[in-house]
C-alpha positions as CSV (number, residue, x, y, z in Angstrom):
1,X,54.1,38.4,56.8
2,X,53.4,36.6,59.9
3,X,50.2,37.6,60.4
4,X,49.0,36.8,57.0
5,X,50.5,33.3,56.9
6,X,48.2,32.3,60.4
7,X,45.4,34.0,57.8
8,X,46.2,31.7,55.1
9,X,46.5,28.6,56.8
10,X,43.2,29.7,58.2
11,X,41.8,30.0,54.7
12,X,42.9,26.5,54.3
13,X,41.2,24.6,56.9
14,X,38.2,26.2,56.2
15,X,38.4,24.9,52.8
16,X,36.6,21.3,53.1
17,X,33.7,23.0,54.8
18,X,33.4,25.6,51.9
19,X,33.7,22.7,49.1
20,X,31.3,20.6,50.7
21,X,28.5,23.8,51.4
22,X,29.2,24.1,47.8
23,X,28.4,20.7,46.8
24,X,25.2,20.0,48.8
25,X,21.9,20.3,46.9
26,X,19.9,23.0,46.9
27,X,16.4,21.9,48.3
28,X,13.7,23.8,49.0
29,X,10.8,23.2,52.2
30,X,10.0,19.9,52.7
31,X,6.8,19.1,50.8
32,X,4.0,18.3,53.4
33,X,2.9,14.7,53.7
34,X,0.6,13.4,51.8
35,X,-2.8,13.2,54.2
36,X,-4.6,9.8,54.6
37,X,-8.0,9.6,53.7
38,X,-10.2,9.5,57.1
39,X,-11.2,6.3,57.1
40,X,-13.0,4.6,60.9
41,X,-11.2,2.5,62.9
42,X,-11.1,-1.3,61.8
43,X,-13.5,-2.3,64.9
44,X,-16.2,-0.7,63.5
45,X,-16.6,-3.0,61.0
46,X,-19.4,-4.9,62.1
47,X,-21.7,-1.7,63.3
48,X,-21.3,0.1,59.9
49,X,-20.9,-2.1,57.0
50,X,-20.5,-5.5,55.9
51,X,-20.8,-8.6,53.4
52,X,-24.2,-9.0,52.2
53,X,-24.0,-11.8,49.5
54,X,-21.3,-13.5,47.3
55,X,-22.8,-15.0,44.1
56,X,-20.5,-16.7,41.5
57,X,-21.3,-17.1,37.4
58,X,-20.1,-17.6,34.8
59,X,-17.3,-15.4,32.8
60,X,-18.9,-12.4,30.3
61,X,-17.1,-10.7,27.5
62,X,-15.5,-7.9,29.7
63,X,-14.6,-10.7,32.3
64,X,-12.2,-12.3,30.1
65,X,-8.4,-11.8,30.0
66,X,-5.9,-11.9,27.2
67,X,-3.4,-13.4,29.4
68,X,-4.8,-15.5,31.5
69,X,-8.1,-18.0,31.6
70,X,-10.9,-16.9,33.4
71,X,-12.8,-19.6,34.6
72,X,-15.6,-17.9,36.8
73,X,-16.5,-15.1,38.5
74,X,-18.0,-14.0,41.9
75,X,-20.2,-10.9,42.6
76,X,-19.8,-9.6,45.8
77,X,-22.4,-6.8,46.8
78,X,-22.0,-5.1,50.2
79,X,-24.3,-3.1,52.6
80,X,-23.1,0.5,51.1
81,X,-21.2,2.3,48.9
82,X,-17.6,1.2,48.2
83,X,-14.8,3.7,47.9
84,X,-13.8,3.3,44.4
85,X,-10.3,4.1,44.9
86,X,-9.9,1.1,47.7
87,X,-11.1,-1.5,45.3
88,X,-8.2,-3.8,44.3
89,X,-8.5,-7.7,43.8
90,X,-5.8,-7.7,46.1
91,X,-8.3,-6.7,49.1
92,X,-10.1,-10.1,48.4
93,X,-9.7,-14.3,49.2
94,X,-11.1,-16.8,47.5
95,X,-11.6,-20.3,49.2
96,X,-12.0,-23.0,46.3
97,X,-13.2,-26.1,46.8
98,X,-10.0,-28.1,46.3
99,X,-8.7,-26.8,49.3
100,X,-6.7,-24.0,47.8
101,X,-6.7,-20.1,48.4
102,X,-6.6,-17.5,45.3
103,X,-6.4,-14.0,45.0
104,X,-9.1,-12.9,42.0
105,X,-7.0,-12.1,38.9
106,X,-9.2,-8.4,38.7
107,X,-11.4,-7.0,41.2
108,X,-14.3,-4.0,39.2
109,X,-17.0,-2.0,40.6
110,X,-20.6,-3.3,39.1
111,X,-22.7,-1.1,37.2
112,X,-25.3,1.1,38.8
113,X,-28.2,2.7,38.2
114,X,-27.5,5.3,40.6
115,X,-23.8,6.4,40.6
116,X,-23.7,6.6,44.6
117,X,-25.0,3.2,44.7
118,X,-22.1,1.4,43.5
119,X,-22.0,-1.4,46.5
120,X,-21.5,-4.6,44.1
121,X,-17.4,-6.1,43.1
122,X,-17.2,-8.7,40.2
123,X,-14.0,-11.1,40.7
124,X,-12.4,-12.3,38.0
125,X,-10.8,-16.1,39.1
126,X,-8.1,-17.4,37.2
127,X,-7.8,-21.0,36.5
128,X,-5.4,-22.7,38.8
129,X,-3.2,-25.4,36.8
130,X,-4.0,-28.7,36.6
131,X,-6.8,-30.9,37.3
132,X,-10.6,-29.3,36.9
133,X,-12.1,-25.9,37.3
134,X,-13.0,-25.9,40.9
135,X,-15.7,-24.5,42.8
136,X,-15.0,-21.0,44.7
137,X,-16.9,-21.4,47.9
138,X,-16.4,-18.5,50.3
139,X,-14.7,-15.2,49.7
140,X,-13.1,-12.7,52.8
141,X,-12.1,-9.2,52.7
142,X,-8.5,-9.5,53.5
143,X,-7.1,-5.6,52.8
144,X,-8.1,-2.1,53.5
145,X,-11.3,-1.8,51.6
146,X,-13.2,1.0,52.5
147,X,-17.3,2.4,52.1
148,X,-17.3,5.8,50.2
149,X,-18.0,6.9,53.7
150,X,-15.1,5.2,54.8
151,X,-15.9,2.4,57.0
152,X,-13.6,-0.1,56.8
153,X,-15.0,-3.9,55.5
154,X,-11.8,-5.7,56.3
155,X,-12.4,-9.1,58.0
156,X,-15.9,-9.1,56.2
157,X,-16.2,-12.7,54.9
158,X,-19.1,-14.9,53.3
159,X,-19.8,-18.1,51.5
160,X,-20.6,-18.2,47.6
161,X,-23.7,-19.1,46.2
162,X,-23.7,-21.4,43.5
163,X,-23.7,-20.5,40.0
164,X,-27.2,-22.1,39.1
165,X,-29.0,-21.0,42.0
166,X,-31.3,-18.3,41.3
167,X,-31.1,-14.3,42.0
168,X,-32.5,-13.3,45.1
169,X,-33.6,-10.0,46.5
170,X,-31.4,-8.8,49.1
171,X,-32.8,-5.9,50.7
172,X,-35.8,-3.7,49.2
173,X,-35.6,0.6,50.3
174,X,-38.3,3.0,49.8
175,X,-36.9,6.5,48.6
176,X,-37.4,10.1,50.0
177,X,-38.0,11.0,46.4
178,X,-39.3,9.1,42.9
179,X,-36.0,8.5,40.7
180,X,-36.3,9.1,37.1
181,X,-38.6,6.6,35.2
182,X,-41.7,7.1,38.1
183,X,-43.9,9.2,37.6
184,X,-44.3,12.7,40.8
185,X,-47.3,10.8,42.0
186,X,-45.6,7.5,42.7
187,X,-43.3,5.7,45.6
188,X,-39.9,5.0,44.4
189,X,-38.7,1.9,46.2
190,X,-34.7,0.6,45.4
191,X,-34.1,-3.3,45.3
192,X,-30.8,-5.1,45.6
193,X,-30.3,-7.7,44.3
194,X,-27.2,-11.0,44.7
195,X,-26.4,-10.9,40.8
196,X,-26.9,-7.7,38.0
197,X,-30.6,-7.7,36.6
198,X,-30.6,-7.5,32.8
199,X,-34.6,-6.5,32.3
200,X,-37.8,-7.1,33.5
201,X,-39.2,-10.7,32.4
202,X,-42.4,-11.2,33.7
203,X,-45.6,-9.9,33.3
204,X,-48.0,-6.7,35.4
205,X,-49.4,-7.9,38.4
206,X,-46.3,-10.5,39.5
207,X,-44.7,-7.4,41.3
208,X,-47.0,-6.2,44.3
209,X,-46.5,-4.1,47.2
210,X,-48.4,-4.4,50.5
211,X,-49.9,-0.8,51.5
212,X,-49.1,0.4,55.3
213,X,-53.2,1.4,55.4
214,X,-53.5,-2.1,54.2
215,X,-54.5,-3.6,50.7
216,X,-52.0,-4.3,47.7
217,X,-51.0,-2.1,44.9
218,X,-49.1,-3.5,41.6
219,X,-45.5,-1.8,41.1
220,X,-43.7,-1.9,37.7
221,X,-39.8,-2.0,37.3
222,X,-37.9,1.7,35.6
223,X,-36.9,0.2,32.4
224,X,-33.4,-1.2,32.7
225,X,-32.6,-0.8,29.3
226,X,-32.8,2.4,29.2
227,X,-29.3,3.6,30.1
228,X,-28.0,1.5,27.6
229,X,-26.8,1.3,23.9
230,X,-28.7,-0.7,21.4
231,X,-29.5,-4.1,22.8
232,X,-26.0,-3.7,25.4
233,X,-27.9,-5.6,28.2
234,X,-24.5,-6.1,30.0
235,X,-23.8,-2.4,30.2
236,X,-27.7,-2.1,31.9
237,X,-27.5,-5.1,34.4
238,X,-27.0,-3.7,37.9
239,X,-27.6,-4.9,41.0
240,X,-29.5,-2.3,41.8
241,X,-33.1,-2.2,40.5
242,X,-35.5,0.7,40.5
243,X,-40.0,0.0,41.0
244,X,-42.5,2.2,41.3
245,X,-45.8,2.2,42.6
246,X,-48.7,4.3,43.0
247,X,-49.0,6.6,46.2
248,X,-52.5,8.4,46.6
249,X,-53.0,4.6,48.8
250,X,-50.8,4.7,51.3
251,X,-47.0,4.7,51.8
252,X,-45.5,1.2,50.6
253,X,-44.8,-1.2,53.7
254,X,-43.5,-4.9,52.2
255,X,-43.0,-6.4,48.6
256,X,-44.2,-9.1,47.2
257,X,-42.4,-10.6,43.6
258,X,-43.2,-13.7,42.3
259,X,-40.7,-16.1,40.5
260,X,-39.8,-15.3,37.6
261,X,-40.1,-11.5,37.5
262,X,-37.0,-10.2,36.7
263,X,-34.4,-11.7,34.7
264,X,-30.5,-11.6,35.6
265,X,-27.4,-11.0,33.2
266,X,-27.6,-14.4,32.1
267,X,-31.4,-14.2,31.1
268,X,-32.1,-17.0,34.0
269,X,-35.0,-16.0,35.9
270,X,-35.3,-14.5,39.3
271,X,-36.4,-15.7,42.9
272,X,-39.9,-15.0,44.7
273,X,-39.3,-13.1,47.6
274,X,-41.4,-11.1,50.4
275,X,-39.8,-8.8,52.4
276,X,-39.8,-5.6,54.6
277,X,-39.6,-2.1,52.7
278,X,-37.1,-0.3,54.9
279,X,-36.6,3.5,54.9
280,X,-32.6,5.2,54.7
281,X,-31.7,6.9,57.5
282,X,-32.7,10.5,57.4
283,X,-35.6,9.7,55.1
């Protein structure tokens, strides 16, 4: 009897230990952490990508918002690809011209032409209360907003053009390969541009590019309507704009368009410009 009485009060001081094995969930492995997307370190910022241009206008239908007034916009196109997933108006700073700081009320991707090409960010501004609608003058990258390659762009800042002042070309690219709208024979050359291009405006022969062998050859613009629905110019204007030349001359070397010869979103006409056709790396 003795000896099952030392077992019993044995029993009972194992008790709590029992009840509370009992009691604990049941769990499973621990699920494995989530990994990062690879992304370069924030210092390598200025030798991979950056700000090209910052262009404000005016508010379209698909800028507007229910809730809130939108009083302008800003396009902000970049020097690559952005990772889709990174773009969030928080990632952005607007500088207005009464002194104050906003963060955009929406932050989109910009039509493309090509879908890889998708370096362009329309920022929808809220009005601030009281007083008039200011003037947004500079925008900064304030968050983690990466390429598609996954360079980092944070610290990347510029000023904003003004709303009236004209699209200009920002950089001009001749392609390995014609895209769709030239012709096998011809050059395909790429152009970016500071605001979306709704369609060709002017006429043949304001276009020109200047031939590495020398001479000048006319290029025509891939119609920019053609992605479109009917008459839907706002779903066609991209920043990116597609020309295409004739090749049996020589390989295309600088571009030459006159004022006038494209037209942006809000039919206004386009800058002259001359500059440097520039090959992609690897091309």
């Amino acid at each position: 009897m003795r000896r099952c009485g030392a077992c019993s009060l044995r029993s009972l001081a194992a008790l709590p230990s029992l009840l509370l094995a009992a009691c604990a969930p049941t769990m499973g492995a621990p699920a494995a952490p989530r990994q990062p997307i690879p992304h370069a370190p924030a210092g390598a910022v200025g030798a991979t990508a950056t700000l090209l241009a910052a262009h404000a206008g005016e508010p379209t239908l698909p800028d507007l918002d229910a809730r809130q007034a939108i009083f302008a916009v800003v396009y902000v196109v970049f020097s690559a690809a952005l990772d889709p997933a990174s773009v969030t108006e928080g990632r952005f700073l607007v500088a207005l011209d009464d002194g104050r700081r906003v963060v955009p009320a929406r932050a989109t991707l910009v039509n493309s032409r090509a879908p890889h090409e998708q370096r362009a960010v329309v920022l929808a501004l809220a009005r601030p209360k009281g007083g008039k609608a200011p003037r947004p003058l500079s925008v900064s990258v304030i968050g983690a907003l990466y390429t598609s390659s996954g360079a980092p762009l944070e610290g990347s800042s510029g000023e904003i053009e003004a709303a009236e002042a004209a699209a200009r070309l920002l950089a001009a690219r001749l392609l390995a390969a014609p895209p769709p709208g030239c012709a096998a024979a011809e050059q395909g050359l790429r152009t970016y541009w500071t605001l979306p291009m709704a369609r060709a405006a002017g006429v043949d022969g304001e276009i020109a590019v200047s031939l590495a062998g020398g001479g000048l050859a006319p290029a025509r613009v891939v119609d920019l309507s053609e992605e479109a629905g009917e008459g839907d110019g706002l779903r066609a204007a991209a920043h990116v704009v597609d020309l295409c030349v004739g090749s049996s001359a020589g390989e295309a070397a600088r571009l030459v368009i006159g004022g006038g010869a494209l037209a942006d979103i809000y039919g206004r006409p386009s800058a002259a410009a001359d500059a440097a056709i520039s090959r992609a790396r690897g091309e």
